[in-house]
N, C-alpha and C positions, 0 to 999 in steps of 0.2 A: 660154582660147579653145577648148580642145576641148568642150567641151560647145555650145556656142552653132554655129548653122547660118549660117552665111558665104553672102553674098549679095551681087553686086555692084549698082548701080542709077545708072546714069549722073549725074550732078551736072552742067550744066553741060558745062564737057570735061572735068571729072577724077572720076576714077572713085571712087568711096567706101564704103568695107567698112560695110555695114551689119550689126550681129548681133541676129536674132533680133526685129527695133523693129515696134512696132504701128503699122500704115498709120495714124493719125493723126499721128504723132510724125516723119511726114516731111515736113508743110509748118510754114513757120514759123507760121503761129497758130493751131497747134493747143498753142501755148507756154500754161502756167497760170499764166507771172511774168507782173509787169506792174510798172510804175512804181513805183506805190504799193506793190507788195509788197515795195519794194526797200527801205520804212522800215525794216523790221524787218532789215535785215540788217547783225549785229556784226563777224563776222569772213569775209571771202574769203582763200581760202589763193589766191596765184600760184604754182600747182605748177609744181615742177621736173619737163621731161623727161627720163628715163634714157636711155641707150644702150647697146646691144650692140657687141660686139669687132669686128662687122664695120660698125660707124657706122648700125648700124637702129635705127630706137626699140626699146626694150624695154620690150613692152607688161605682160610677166610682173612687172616690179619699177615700171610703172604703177602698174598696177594695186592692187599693196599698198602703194604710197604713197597711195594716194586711200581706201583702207580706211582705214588709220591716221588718217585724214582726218577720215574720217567716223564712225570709233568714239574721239577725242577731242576733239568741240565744236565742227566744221566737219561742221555735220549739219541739217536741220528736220524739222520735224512736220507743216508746214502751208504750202501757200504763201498764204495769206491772200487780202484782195479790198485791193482800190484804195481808199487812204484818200479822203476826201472833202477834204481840205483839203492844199495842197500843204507847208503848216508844219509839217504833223504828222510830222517828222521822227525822231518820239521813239518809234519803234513799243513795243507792251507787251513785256515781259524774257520773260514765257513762251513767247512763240511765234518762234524759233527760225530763222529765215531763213536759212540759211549757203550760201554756195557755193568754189567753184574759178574763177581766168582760167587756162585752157585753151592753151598757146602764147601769153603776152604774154612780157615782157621775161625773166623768171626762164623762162618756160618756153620761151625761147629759138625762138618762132615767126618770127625774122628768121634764125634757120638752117635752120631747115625746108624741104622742098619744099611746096607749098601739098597736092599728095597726102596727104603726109605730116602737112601742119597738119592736114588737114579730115579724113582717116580718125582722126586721134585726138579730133576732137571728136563726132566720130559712135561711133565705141567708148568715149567717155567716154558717152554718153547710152544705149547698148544696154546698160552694165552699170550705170550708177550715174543713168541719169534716173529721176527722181521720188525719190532720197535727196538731193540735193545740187544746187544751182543750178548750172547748166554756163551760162559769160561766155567766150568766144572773145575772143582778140587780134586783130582782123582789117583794121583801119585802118591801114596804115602806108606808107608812100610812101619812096621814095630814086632814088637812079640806079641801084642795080641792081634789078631787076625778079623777083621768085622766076615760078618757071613749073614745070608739071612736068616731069620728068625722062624726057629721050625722045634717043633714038638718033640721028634727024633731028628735031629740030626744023621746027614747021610754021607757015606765015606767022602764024595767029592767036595761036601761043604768047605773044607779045609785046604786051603792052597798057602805055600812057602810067599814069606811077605814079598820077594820078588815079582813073583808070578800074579798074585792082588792087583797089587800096582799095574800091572800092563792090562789085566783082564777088566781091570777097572777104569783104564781110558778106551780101551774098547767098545764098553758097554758102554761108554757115557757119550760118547758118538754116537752109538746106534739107539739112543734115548735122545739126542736134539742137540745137545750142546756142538756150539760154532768153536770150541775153542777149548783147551786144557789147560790147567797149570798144574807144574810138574815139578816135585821137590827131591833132593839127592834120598837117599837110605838117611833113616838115625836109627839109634842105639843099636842097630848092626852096620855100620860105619864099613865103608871101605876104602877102596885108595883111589886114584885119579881116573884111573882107567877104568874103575870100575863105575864110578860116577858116569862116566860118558856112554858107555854098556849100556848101564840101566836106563840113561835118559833115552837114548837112543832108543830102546826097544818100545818106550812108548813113544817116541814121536811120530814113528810111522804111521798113527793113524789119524792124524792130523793136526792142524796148527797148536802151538804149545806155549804158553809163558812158561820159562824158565824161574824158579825162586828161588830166592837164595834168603836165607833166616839162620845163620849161624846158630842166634839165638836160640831155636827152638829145637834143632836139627842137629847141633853141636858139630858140626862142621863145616865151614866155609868152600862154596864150589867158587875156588881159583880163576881168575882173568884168563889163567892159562888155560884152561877146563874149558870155560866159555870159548874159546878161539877156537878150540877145535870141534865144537856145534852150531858156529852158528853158522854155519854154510847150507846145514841141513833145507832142504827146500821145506819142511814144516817149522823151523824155528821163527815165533815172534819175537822175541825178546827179552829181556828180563825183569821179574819185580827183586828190586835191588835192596837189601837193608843194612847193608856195608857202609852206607853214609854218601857224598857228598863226593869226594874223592874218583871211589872206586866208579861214581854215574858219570863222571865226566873221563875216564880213562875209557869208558865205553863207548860215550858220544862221539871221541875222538879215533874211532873206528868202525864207527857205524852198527854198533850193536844199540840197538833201540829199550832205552831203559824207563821202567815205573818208579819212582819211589815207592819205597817199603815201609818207609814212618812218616804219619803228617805233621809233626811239629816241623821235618826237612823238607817238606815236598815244597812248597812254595820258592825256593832257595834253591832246591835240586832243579827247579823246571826252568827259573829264568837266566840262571848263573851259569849253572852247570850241564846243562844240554839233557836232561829229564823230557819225555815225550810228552809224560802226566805221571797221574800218582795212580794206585788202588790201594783205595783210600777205604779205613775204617770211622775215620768224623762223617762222610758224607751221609752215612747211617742217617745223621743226626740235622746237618745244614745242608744238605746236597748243593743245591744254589750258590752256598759263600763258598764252595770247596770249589765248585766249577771255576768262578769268578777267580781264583787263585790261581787255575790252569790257565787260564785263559786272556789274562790281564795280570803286569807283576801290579799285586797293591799292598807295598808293607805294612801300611798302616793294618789293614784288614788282618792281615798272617797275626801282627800283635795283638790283633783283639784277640782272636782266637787261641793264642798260645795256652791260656789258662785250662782252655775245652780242652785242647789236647793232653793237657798234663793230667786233667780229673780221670777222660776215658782211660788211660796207660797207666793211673799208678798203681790197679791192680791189673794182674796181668789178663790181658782181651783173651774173650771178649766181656770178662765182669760188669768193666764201666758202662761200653753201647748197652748189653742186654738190660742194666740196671735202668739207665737214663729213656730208653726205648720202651719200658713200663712204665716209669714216670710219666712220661707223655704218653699211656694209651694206647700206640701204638705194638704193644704186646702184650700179654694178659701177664699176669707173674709170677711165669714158672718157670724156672729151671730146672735145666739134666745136669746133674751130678757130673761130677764132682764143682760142679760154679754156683755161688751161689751170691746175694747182694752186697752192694758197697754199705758201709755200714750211714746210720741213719744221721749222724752231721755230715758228713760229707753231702749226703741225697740232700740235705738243703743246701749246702754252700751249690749243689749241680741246678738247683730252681733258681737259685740267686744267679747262678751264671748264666744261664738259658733266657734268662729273663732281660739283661743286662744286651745281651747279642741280640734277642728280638722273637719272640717266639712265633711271628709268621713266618721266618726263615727253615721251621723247625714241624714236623711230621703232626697235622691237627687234628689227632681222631681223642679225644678229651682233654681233660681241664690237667695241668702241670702239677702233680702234687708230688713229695715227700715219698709220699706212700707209710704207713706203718709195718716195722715187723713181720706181723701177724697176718702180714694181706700175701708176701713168699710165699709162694710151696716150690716145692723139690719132687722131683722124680728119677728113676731109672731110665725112661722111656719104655718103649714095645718089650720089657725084658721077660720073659714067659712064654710069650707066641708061638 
């Protein structure tokens, strides 16, 4: 950060660190992804946010997480043009499309302040736009409402989770991101029509992955849901976690799908007509994850099944953020409510890490264990 000249420029009401970005790069369409460009893309890494000991982002151990990023196969060359045909899901193997989501689930943007979301989508595009597609989290609805972080609180801080959600792909355009991903309502659930509404009203402001996470969301957006958006001229496509099935029911109508789980995605991508994955392992192998998109090699997918089952058995992002301080790569703190895998498993994760190869794997210290006593926990910004 100290080289780059720090600039504030109103967003909206939240204020957003811009460094050093060329007056193009601040309205959304001056964006060079586009739909079509999104054929070509194998692998998006869902980067993990770091923290500092006083619960701020740590932009310094960011930062060389998204290098590592981009100097192992989460990188392109070219953002390409807009294929002419929406089947043409198969973009060519040389040209290279990769990106980051930016605060989604792994990047724990449901703990954030939205400040805080939207200054690290705008510091993701002042140092790393035009290496790597930057996809913000920014759909997301519940009963409690993120806002920024303010001393008094003022009547407008507080908007209907509806309204969040749209003001929040908004803003996250006009802070750098190339791209959205966009999730139905949960636990204020609605009906089919109402899914396609809400997706709609944020798609308008530019290109969007569609997700679908039953799981998390408690409701599935329908094959039938999807048919009637993706026509949309900003619809890319979907990260899918329906399984195997539901990716090849899309391939076979040209709707361009991600896997949503990587124990599937090697198997989604060769089998079953998968574009690539956004991938939560890549955190961890970026390189062997690529290699999976990009080459079917089962043997490789078997090694790594065990990876995938340690990061998922508590629910993400536990495992990355745990294994992610193991290796250095993040100090070791967490925000609440997540907090470490417990201390046999962190060895059975050295012994696996070890076994795969640890030059494969993020090199900023020595692989340990870790003890107990080395955790802390935080709130994050809660006071400001």
């Amino acid at each position: 950060m100290s080289e780059a000249t720090l600039a504030l420029r109103k967003v909206g009401r939240v204020r957003v660190l811009l460094f050093n970005r060329p007056r193009a790069d601040l309205h959304p369409k001056s964006t060079q992804f586009s739909p079509g460009t999104a054929t070509q893309v194998r692998l998006i890494t869902a980067v993990k946010t770091p923290y500092l000991p006083d619960g701020k982002v740590d932009l310094e151990a960011y930062e060389k997480i998204v290098e590592h990023q981009i100097a192992n196969g989460a990188r392109f060359s070219v953002y390409g043009t807009r294929m002419s045909s929406p089947s043409a899901c198969d973009g060519p193997e040389d040209i290279k499309v990769e990106g980051l989501i930016v605060g989604g689930t792994t990047g724990e943007g449901h703990l954030l302040s939205w400040d805080e979301h939207l200054n690290l989508i705008a510091h993701t595009k002042a140092k790393f736009g035009g290496r790597i597609l930057i996809a913000g989290g920014s759909c997301k609805d519940s009963p409690i409402i993120k806002r920024s972080f303010k001393a008094v609180p003022t009547p407008g801080d507080r908007r209907p989770a509806f309204a969040e959600a749209v003001w929040a792909t908004e803003k996250g355009f006009a802070a750098g991101m190339d791209a959205s991903l966009l999730i139905n309502p949960y636990y204020g659930k609605t009906s089919d029509s109402g899914i396609i509404m809400h997706l709609e009203a944020a798609l308008k402001f530019g290109p969007a992955f569609i997700y679908n996470v039953p799981g998390r969301t408690g409701q599935d957006i329908k094959s039938s849901v999807m048919v009637k958006i993706k026509d949309h001229p900003n619809f890319v496509g979907v990260k899918e976690c329906m399984g195997h099935e539901r990716i090849k029911e899309y391939s076979s109508i040209g709707v361009c799908c991600w896997s949503g789980n990587d124990d599937q995605m090697h198997e989604s991508r060769h089998q079953h007509g998968a574009v690539g994955v956004i991938s939560v392992t890549s955190n961890i192998v970026p390189a062997l994850v690529k290699k999976l998109m990009t080459e079917k090699d089962d043997a490789l997918d078997a090694k790594l099944q065990p990876l995938y089952k340690w990061l998922f058995t508590d629910p993400n992002p536990i495992g990355v953020n745990t294994m992610l301080m193991m290796l250095g790569a993040a100090k070791p703190v967490f925000r609440l409510p997540y907090t470490f895998v417990p201390r046999d498993r962190r060895t059975q994760g050295v012994e696996l890490l070890t076994s795969i190869g640890l030059e494969n794997c993020p090199a900023f210290g020595e692989l340990k264990a870790l003890e107990d006593a080395e955790f802390q926990h935080t709130l994050g910004e809660v006071g400001h």
